[in-house]
C-alpha positions as protocol buffer text, in pm:
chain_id: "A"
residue {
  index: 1
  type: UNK
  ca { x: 6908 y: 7292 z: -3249 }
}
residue {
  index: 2
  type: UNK
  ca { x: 7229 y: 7397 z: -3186 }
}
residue {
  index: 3
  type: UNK
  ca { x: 7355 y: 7581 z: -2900 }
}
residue {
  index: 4
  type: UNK
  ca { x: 7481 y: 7932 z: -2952 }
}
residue {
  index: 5
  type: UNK
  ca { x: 7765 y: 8065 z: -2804 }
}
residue {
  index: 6
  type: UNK
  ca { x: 7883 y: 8383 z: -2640 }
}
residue {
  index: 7
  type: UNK
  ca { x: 8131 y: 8516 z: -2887 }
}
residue {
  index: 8
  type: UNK
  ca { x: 8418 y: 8797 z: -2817 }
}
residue {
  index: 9
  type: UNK
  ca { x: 8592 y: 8875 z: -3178 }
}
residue {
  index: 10
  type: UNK
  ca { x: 8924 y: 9046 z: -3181 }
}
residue {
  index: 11
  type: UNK
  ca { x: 8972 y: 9217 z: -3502 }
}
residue {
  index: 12
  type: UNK
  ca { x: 8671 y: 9365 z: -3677 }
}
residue {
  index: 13
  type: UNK
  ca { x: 8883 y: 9431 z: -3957 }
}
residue {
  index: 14
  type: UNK
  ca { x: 8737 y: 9348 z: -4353 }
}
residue {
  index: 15
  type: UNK
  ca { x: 8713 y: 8942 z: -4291 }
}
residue {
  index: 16
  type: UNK
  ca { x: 8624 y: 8994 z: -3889 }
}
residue {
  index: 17
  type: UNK
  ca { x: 8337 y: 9226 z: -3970 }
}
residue {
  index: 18
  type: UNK
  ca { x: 8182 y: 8968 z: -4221 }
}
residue {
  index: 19
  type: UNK
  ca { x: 8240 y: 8713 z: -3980 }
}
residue {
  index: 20
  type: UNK
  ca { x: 8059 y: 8958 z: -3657 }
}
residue {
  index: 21
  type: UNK
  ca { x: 7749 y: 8985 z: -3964 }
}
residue {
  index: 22
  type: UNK
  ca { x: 7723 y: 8585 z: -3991 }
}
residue {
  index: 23
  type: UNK
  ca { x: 7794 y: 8531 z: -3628 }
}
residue {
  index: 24
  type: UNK
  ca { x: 7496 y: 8793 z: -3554 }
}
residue {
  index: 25
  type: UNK
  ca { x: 7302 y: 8634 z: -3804 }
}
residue {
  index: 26
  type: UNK
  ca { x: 7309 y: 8290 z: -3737 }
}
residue {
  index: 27
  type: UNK
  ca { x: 7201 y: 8386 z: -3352 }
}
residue {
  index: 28
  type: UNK
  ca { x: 7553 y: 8435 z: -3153 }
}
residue {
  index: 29
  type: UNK
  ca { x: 7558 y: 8716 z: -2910 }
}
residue {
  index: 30
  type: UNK
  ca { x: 7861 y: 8906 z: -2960 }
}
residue {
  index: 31
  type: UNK
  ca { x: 8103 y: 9148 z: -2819 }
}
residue {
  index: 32
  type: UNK
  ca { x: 8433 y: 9278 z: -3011 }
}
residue {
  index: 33
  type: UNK
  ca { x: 8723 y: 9481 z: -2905 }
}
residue {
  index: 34
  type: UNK
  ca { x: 8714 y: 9864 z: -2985 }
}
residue {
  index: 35
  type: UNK
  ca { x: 8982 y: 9928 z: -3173 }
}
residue {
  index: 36
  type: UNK
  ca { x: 9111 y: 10188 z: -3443 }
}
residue {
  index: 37
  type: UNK
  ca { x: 9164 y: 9916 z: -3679 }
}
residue {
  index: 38
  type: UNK
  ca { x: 8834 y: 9786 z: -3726 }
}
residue {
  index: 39
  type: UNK
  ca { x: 8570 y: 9850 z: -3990 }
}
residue {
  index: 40
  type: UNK
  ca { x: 8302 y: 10049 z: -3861 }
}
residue {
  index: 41
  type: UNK
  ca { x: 8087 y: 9858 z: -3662 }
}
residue {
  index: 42
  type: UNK
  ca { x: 7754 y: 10059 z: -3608 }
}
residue {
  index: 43
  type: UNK
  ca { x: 7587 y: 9815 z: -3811 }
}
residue {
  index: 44
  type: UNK
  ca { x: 7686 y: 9514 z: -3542 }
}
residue {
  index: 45
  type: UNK
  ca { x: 7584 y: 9712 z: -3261 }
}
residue {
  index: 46
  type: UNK
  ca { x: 7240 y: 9820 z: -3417 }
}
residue {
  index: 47
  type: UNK
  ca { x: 7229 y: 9405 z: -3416 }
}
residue {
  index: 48
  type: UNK
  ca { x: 7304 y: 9374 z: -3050 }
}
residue {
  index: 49
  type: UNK
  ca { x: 7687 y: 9339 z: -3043 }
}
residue {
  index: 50
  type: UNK
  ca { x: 7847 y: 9539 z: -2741 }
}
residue {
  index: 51
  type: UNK
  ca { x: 8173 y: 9706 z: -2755 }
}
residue {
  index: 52
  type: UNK
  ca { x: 8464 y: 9634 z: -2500 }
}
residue {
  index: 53
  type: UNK
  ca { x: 8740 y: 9817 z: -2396 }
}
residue {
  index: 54
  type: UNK
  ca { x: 8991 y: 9573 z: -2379 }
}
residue {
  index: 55
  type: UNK
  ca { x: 9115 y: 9211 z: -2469 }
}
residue {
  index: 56
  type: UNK
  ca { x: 9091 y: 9109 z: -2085 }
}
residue {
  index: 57
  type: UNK
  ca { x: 8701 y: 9233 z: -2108 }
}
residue {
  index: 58
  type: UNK
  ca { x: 8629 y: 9045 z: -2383 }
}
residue {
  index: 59
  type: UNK
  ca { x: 8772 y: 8709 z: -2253 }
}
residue {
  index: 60
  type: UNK
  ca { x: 8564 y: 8766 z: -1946 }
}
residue {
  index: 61
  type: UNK
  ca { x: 8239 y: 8802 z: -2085 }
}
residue {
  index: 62
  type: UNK
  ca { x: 8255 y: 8585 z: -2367 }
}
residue {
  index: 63
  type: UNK
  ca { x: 8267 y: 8227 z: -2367 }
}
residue {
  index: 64
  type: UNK
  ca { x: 8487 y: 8163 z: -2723 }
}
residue {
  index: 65
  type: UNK
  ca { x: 8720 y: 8436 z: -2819 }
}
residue {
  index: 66
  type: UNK
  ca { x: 8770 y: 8464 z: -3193 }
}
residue {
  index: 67
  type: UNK
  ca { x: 9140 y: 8598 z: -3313 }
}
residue {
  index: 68
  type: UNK
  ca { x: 9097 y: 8783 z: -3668 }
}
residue {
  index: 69
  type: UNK
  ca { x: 9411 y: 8987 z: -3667 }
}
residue {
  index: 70
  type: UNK
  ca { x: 9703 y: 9051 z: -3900 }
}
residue {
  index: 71
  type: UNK
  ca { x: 9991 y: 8755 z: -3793 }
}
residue {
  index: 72
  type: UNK
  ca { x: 10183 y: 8623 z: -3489 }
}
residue {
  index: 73
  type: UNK
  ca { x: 10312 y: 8972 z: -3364 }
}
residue {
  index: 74
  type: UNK
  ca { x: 9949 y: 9078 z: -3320 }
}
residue {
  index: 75
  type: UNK
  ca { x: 9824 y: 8732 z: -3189 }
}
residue {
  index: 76
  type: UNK
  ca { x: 10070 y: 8744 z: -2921 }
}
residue {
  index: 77
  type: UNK
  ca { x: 10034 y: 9096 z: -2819 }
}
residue {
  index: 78
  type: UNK
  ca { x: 9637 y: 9090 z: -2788 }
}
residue {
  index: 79
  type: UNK
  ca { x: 9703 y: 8759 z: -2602 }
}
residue {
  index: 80
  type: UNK
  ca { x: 9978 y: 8853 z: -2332 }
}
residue {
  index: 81
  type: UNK
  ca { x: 10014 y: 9176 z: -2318 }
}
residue {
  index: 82
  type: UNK
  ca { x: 9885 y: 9374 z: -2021 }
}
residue {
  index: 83
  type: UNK
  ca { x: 9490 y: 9396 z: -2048 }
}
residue {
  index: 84
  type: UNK
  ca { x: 9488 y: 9088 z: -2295 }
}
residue {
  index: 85
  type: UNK
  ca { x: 9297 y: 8780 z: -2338 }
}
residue {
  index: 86
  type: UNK
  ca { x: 9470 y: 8621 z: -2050 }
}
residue {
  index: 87
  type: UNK
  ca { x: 9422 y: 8827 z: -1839 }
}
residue {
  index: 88
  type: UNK
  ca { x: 9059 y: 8714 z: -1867 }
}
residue {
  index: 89
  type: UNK
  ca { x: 9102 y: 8380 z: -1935 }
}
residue {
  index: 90
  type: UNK
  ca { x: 8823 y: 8122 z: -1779 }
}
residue {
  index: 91
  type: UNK
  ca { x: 8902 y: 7810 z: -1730 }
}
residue {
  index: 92
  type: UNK
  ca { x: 8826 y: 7565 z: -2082 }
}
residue {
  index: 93
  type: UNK
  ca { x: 8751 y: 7908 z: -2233 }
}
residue {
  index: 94
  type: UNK
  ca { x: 8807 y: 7852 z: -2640 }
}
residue {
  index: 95
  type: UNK
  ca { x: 9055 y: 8024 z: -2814 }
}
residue {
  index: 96
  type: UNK
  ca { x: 9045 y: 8019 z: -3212 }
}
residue {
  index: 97
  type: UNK
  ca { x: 9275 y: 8176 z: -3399 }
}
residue {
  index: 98
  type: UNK
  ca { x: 9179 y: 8292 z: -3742 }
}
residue {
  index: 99
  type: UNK
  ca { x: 9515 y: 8445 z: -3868 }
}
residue {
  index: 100
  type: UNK
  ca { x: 9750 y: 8377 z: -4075 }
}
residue {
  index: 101
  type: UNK
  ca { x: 10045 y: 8328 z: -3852 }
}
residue {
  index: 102
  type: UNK
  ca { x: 10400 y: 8091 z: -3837 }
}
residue {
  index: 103
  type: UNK
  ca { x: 10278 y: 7744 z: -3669 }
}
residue {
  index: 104
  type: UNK
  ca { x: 10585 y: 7692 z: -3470 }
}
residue {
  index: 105
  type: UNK
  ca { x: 10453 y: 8016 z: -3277 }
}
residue {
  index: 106
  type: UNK
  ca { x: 10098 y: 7878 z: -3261 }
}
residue {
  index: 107
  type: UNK
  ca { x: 10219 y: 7562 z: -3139 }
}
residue {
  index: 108
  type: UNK
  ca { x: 10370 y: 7748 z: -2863 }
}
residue {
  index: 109
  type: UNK
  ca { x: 10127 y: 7996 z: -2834 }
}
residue {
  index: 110
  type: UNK
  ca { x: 9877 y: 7696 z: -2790 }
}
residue {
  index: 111
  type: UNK
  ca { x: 10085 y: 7562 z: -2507 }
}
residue {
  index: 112
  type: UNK
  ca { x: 10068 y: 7920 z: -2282 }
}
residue {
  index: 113
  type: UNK
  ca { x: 9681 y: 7911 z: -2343 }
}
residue {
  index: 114
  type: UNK
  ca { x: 9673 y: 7549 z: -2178 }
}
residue {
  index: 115
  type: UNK
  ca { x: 9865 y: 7626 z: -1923 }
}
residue {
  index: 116
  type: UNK
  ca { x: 9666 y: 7957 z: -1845 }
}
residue {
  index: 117
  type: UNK
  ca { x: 9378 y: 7715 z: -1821 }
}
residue {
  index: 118
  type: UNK
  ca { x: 9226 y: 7744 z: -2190 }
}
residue {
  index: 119
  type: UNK
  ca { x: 9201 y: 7570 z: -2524 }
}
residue {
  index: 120
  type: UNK
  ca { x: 9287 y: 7678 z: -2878 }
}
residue {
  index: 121
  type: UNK
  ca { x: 9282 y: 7595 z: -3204 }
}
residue {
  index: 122
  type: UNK
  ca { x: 9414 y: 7759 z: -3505 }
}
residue {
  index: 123
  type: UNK
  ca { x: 9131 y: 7790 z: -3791 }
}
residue {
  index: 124
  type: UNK
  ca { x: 9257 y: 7975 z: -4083 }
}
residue {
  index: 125
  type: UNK
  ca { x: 9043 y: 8141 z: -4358 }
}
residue {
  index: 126
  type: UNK
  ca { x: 9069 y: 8125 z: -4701 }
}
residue {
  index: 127
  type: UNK
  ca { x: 8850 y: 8328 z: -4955 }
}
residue {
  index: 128
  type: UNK
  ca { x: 8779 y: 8660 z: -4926 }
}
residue {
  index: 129
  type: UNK
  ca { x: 8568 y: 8951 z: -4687 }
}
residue {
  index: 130
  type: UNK
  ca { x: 8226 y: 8901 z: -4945 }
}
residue {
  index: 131
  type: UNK
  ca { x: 8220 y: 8526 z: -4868 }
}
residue {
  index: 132
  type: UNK
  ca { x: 8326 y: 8632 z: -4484 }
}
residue {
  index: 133
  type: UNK
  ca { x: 7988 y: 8849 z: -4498 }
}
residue {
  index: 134
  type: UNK
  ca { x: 7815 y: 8567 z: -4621 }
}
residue {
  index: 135
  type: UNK
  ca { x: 7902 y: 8301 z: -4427 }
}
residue {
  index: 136
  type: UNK
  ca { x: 8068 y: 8142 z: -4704 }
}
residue {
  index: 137
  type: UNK
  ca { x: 8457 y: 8129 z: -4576 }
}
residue {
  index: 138
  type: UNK
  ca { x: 8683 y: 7856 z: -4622 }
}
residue {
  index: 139
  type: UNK
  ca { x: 8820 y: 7705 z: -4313 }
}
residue {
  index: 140
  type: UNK
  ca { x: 9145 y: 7485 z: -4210 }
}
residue {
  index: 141
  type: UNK
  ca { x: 9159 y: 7381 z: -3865 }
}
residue {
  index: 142
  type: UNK
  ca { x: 9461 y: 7317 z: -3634 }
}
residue {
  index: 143
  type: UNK
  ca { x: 9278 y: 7140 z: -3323 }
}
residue {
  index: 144
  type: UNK
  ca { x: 9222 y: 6807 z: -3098 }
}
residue {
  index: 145
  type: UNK
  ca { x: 8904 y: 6588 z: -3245 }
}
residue {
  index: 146
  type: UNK
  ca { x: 8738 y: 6678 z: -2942 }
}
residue {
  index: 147
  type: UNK
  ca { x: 8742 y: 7046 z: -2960 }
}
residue {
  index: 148
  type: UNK
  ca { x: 8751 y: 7023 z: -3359 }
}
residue {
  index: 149
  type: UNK
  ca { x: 8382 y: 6827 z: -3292 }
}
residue {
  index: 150
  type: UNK
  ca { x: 8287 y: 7079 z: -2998 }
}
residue {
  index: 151
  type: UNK
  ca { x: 8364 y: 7377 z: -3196 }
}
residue {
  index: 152
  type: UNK
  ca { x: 8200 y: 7296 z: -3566 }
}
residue {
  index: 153
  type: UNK
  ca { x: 7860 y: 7409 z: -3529 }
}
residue {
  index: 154
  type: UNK
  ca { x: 7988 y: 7759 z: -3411 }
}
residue {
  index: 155
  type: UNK
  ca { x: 8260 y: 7732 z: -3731 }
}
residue {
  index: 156
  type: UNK
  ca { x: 7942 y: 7602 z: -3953 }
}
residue {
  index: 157
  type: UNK
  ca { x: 7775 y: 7969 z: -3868 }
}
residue {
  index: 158
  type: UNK
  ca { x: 8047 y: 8161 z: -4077 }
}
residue {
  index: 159
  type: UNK
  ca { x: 8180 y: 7897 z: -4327 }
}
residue {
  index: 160
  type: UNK
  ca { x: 8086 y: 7698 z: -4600 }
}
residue {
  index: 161
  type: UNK
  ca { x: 8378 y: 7436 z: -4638 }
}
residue {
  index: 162
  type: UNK
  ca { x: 8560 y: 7357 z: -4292 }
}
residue {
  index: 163
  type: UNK
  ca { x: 8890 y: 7075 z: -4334 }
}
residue {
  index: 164
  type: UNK
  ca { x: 8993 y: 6984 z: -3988 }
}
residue {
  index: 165
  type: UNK
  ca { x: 9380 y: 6943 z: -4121 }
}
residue {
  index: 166
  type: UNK
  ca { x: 9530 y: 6749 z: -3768 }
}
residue {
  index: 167
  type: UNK
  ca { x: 9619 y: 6889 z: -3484 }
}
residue {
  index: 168
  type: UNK
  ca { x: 9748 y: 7239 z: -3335 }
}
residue {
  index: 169
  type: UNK
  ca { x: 9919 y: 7442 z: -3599 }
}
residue {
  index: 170
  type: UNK
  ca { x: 9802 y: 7185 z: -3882 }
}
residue {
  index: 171
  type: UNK
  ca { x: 9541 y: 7470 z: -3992 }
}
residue {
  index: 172
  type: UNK
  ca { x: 9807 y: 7750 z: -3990 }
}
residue {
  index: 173
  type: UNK
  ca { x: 10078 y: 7525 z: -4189 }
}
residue {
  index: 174
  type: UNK
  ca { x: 9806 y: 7429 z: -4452 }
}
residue {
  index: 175
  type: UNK
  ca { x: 9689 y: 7806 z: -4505 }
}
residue {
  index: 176
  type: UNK
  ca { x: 10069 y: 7911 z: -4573 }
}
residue {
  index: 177
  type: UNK
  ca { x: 10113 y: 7618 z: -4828 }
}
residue {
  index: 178
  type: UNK
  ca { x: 9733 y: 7742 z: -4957 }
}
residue {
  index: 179
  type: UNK
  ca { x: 9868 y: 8102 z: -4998 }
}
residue {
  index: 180
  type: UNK
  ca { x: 10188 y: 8058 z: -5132 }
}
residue {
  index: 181
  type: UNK
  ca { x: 10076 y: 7878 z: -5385 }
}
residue {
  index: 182
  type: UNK
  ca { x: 9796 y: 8147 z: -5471 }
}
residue {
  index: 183
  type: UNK
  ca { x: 10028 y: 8400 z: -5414 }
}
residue {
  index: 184
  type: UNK
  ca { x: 10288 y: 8258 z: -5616 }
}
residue {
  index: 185
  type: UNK
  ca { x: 10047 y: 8186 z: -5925 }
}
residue {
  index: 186
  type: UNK
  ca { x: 10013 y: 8508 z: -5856 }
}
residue {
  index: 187
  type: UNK
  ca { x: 10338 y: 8632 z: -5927 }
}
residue {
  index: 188
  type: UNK
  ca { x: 10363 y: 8424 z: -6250 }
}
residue {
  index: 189
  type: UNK
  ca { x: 10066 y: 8542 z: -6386 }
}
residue {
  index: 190
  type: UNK
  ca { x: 10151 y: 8925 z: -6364 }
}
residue {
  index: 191
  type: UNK
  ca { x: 10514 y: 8823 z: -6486 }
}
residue {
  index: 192
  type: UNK
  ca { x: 10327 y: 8688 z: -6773 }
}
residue {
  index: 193
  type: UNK
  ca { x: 10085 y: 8972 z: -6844 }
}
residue {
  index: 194
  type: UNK
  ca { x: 10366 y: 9234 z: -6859 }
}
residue {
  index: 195
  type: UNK
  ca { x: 10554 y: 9029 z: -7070 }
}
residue {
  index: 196
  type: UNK
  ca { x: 10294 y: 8961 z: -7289 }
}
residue {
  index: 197
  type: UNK
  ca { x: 10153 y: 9328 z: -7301 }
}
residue {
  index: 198
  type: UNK
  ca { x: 10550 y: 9405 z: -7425 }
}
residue {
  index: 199
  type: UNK
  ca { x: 10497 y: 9161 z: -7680 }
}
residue {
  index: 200
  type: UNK
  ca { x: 10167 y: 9395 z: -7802 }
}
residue {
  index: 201
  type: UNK
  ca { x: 9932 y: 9029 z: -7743 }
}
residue {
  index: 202
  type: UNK
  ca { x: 9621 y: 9188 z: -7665 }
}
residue {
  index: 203
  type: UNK
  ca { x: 9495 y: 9125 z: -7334 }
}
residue {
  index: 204
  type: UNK
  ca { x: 9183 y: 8961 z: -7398 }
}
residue {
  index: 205
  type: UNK
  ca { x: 9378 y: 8714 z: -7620 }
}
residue {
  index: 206
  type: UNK
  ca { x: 9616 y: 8610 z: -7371 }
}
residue {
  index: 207
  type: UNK
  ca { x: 9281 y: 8537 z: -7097 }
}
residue {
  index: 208
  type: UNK
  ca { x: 9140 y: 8288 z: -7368 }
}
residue {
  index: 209
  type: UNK
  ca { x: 9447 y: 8113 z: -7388 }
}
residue {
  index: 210
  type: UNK
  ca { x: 9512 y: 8097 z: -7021 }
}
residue {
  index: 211
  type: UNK
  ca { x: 9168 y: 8043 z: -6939 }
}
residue {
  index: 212
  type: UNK
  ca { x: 9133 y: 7774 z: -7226 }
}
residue {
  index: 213
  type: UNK
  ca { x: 9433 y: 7575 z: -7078 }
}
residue {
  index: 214
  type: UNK
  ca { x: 9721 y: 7563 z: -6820 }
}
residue {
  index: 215
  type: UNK
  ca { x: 9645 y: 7908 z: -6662 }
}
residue {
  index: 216
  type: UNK
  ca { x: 9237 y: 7856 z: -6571 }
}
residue {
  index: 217
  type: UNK
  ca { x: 9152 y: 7826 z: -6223 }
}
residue {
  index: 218
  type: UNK
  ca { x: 9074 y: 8033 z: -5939 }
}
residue {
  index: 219
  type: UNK
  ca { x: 9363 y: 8323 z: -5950 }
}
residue {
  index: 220
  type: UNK
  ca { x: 9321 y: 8355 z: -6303 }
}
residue {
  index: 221
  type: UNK
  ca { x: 8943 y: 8456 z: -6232 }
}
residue {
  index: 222
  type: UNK
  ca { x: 9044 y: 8661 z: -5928 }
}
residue {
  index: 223
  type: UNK
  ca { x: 9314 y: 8881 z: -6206 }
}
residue {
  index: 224
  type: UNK
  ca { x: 9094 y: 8846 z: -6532 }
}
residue {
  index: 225
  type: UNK
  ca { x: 8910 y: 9211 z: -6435 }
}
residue {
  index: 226
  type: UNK
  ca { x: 9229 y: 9391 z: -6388 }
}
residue {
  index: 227
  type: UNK
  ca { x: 9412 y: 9256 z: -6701 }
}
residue {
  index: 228
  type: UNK
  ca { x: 9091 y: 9361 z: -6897 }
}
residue {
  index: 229
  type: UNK
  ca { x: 8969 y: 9676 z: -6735 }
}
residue {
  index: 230
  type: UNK
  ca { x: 9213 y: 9768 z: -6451 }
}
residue {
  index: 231
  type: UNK
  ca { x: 8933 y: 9665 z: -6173 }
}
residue {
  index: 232
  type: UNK
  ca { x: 9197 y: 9538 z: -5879 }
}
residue {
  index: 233
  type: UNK
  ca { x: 8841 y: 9430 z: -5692 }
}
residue {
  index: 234
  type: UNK
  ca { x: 8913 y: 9078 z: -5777 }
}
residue {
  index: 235
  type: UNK
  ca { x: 9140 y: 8990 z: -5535 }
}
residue {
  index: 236
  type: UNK
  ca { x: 9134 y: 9254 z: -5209 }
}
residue {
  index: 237
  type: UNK
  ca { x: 9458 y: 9169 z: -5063 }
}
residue {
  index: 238
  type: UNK
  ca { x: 9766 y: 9404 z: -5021 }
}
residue {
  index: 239
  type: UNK
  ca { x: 10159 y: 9350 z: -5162 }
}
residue {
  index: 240
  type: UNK
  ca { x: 10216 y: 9420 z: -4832 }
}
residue {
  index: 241
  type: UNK
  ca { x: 9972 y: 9128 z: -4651 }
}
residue {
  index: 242
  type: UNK
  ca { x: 10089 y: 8906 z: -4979 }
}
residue {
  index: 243
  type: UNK
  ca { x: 10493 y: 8965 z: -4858 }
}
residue {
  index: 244
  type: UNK
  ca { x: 10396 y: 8844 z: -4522 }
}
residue {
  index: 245
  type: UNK
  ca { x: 10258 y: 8551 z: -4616 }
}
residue {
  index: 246
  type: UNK
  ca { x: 10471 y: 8447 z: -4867 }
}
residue {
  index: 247
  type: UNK
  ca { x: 10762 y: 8558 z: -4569 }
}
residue {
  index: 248
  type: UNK
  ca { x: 10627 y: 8322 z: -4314 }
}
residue {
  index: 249
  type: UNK
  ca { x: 10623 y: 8037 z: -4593 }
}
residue {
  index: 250
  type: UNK
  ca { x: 10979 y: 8115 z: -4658 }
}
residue {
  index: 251
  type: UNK
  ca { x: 11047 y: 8070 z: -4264 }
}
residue {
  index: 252
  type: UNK
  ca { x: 10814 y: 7743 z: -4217 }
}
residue {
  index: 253
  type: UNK
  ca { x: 11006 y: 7567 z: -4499 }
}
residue {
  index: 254
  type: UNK
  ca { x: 11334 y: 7659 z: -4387 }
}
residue {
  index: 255
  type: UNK
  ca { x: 11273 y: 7537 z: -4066 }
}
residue {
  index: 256
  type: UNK
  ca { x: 11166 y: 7228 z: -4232 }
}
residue {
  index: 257
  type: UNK
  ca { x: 11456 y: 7200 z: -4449 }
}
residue {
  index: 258
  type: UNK
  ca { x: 11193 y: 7173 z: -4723 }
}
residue {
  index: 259
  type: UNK
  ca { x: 11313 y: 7289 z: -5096 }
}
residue {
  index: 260
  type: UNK
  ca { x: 11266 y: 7612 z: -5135 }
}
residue {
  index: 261
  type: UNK
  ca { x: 11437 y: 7800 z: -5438 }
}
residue {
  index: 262
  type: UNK
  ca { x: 11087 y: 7908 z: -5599 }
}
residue {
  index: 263
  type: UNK
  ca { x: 10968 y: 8082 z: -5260 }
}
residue {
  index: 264
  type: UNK
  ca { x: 11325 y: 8259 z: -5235 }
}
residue {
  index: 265
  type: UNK
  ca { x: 11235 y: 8382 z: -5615 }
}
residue {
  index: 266
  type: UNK
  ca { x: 10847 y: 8493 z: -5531 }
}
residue {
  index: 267
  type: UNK
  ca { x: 10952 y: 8666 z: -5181 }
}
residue {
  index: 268
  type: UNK
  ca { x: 11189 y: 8856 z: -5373 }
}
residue {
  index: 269
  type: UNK
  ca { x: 10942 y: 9040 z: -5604 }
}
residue {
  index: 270
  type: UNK
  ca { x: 10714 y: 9110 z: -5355 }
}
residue {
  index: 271
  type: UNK
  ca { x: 10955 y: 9278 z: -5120 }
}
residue {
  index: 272
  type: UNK
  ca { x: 11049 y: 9449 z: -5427 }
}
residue {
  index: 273
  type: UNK
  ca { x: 10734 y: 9594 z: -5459 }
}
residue {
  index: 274
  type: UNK
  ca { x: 10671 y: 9689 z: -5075 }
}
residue {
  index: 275
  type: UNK
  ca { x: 11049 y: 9832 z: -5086 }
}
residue {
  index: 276
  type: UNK
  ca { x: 10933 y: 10069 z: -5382 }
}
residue {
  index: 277
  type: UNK
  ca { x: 10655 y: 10188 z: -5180 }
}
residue {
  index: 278
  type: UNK
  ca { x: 10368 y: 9983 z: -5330 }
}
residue {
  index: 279
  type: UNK
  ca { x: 10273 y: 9781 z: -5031 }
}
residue {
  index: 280
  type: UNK
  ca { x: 9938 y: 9869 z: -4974 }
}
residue {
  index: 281
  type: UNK
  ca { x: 9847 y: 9822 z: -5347 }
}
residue {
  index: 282
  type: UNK
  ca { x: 9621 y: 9521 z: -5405 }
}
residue {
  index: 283
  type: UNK
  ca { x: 9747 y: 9249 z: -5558 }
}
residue {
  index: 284
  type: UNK
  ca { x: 9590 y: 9270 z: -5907 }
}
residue {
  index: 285
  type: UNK
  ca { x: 9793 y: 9561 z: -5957 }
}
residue {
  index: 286
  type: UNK
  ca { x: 10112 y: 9395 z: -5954 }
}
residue {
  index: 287
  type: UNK
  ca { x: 10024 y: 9336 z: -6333 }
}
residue {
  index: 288
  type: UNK
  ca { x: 10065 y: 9726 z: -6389 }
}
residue {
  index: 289
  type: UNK
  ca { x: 10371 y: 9768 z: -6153 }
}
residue {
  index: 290
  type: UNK
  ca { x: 10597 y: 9468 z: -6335 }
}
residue {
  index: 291
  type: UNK
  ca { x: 10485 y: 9657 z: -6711 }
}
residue {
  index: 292
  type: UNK
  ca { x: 10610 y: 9987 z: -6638 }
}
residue {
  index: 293
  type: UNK
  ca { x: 10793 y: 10083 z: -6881 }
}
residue {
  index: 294
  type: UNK
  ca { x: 11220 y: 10127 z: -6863 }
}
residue {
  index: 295
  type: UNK
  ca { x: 11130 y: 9854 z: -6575 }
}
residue {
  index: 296
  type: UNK
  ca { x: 11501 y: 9780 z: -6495 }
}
């Protein structure tokens, strides 16, 4: 039987709600942060989750505080600000960051949490909020064996695949190579469409094709319903959250002194997009938005 733990979740947004539904579900109490940003939440609280004002509150009741926010700037904030996390901070207390964020700032970040007395380790999702909600997510986690062993039944409650990648930061460098990759497929494949829609191939031509050869695979599947019947449900992620990503790629590598003219190519288009106006489009609908026609 494994133990359950006292969980306080920061960011009940569309993948920390379905995480709050398999935490609750698989027997974790629970208390979140009340915050305008999160989903509603009635249904968590009708399940025995409690509401807290603050990040400090939430550290000091719970026993593992769970980061699900946007990226580093929001990590740090609900961290150190006045009122944060450690404010509250116990000492071993568990912090996991779920975000996608730069690792050189979650290496440090990792280092202030020590030395307030805590732990941490990075544990970034892949997938989507459906598979959140189902307790299906994929995780890739940045932590010591110790803490990576410690920690995996409470990870096991909300994810289906779990890849302990090394240590501190490992998780957060693996999830930007993960999304650049997707994102930059991505980019490709809506290049592609429009082009192909100019050339008057039908779109369910060019999906066999694809799907019969070099294209198939997992973004193809997440962009087949909008290239056949403009449903953008596929893949419920923003130009704006994709730029981001792909932007914190850009910086990782060039820190590295890794090769990078691709990334410089994909960043481009999608701060294109968000420039124009379009970032909080999903993603699918960067097929429509590169086929407009007079596109210059």
């Amino acid at each position: 039987m494994h133990r359950h733990f006292h969980v306080g979740l920061i960011g009940v947004g569309l993948m920390g709600h379905g995480i709050a539904q398999s935490l609750l579900r698989a027997g974790h109490p629970l208390s979140f942060l009340d915050h305008p940003g999160n989903q509603p939440c009635d249904d968590l609280i009708g399940k025995g989750a409690t509401s807290c004002a603050s990040a400090r509150e939430v550290a000091e009741i719970a026993e593992v505080v769970i980061l699900c926010v946007t990226g580093t700037p929001q990590v740090e904030a609900v961290l150190f600000e006045p009122q944060g996390v450690l404010e509250g901070l116990k000492a071993d207390q568990v912090v996991i960051d779920c975000s996608t964020a730069i690792p050189a700032s979650t290496r440090q970040i990792a280092q202030r949490v020590a030395e307030a007395g805590g732990r941490f380790m990075d544990a970034a999702m892949t997938r989507t909020p459906k598979e959140a909600a189902e307790g299906r997510l994929n995780l890739i986690v940045g932590a010591p064996d110790a803490l990576f062993d410690e920690l995996r039944p409470l990870l096991e409650s909300f994810s289906e695949h779990i890849t302990h990648g090394g240590p501190v930061g490992a998780g957060h460098t693996l999830k930007l190579l993960h999304n650049y990759v997707s994102l930059g497929f991505t980019a490709v494949l809506a290049e592609a469409a429009a082009a192909s829609r100019r050339s008057g191939i039908d779109d369910a031509v060019l999906l066999e094709v694809l799907g019969n050869g070099g294209g198939g695979g997992v973004v193809l599947e997440r962009l087949r319903p909008f290239i056949a019947s403009e449903d953008p449900s596929g893949f419920r992620f923003t130009l704006s959250n994709s730029l981001k990503d792909v932007g914190y790629y850009q910086g990782m590598v060039e820190g590295l002194e890794a090769e990078r003219e691709v990334a410089g190519a994909i960043c481009s288009l999608y701060q294109r997009m968000v420039d124009e106006g379009r970032g909080e489009q999903l993603v699918p609908e960067l097929v429509a938005l590169l086929g407009r026609e007079g596109l210059a």
